[in-house]
C-alpha positions in Angstrom: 34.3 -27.1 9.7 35.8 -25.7 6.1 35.1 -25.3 2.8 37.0 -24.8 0.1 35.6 -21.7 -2.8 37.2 -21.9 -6.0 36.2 -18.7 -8.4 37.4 -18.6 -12.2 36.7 -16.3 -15.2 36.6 -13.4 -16.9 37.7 -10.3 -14.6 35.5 -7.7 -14.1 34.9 -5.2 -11.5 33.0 -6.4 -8.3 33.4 -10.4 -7.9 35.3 -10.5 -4.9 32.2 -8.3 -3.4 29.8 -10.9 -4.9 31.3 -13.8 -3.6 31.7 -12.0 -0.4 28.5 -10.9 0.2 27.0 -14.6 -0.7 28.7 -16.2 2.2 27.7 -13.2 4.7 24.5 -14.0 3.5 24.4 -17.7 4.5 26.7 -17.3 7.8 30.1 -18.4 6.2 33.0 -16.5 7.1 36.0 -16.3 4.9 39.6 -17.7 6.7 41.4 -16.6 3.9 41.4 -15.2 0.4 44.4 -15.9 -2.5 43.4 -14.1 -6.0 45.0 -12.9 -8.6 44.3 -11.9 -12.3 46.4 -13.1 -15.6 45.8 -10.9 -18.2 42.0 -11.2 -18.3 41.2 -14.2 -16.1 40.3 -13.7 -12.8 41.0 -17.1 -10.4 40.5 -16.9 -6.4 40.5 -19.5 -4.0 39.1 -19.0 -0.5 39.0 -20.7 2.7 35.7 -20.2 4.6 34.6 -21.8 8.2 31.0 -22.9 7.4 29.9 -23.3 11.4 27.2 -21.0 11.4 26.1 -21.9 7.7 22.5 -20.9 8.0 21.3 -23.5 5.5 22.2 -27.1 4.0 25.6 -27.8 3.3 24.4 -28.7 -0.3 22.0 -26.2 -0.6 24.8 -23.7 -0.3 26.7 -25.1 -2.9 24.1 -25.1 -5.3 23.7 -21.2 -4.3 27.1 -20.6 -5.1 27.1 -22.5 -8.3 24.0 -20.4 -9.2 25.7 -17.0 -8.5 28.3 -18.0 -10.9 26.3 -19.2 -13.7 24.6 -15.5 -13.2 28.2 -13.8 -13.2 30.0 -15.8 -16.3 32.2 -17.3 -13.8 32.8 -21.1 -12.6 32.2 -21.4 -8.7 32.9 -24.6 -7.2 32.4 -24.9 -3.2 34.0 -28.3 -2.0 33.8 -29.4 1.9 37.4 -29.6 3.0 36.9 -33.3 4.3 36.5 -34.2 1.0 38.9 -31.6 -0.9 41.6 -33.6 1.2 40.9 -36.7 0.7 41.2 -36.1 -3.3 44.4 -34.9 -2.3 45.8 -37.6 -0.4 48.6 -39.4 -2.3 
C-alpha cells in the first residue's frame, strides 16, 4: 500500500531530513521524492509504501500533521486509495 506526503511552507534548512526521519521512524519508506523551492516557499510531494507502518494508519497522519504544526509547515499524508479516487474524473 501507498500514501501520498504533501509538505508546504516557508524554506529553511533541514525539512526534507525531518520529514525523512519521521517516516523511518514509523517503518514508511519513501518511493519517491519531487521538491522544489519558489523564491521562499518550500513544496514537496512524496510517495511512500506504508507496509511496514509500525502504527495506525491514522495515528501516523496525525504524527505527521503534528511535526508540521512544530516546523511552520502544512503536512498532509493522504492514503493513495483515497487520493485517487478524488482524482477520478
Amino acid at each position: 500500500m501507498k500514501a501520498v506526503i504533501t509538505v508546504t511552507g516557508k524554506d529553511n534548512v533541514g525539512i526534507i531530513a525531518k520529514v525523512s526521519n519521521e517516516c523511518a521512524k514509523f517503518g514508511v519508506n519513501i518511493l519517491d521524492i519531487s521538491q522544489s523551492v519558489l523564491k521562499e516557499y518550500f513544496a514537496m510531494i512524496m510517495i511512500v509504501e506504508i507496509n511496514d507502518l509500525n502504527i495506525d494508519f491514522g495515528k501516523f497522519v496525525d504524527e505527521m500533521t503534528e511535526l508540521g504544526k512544530q516546523n511552520n509547515l502544512q503536512i498532509h499524508t493522504m492514503h493513495e486509495d483515497i487520493f485517487n479516487s478524488m482524482h477520478k474524473i
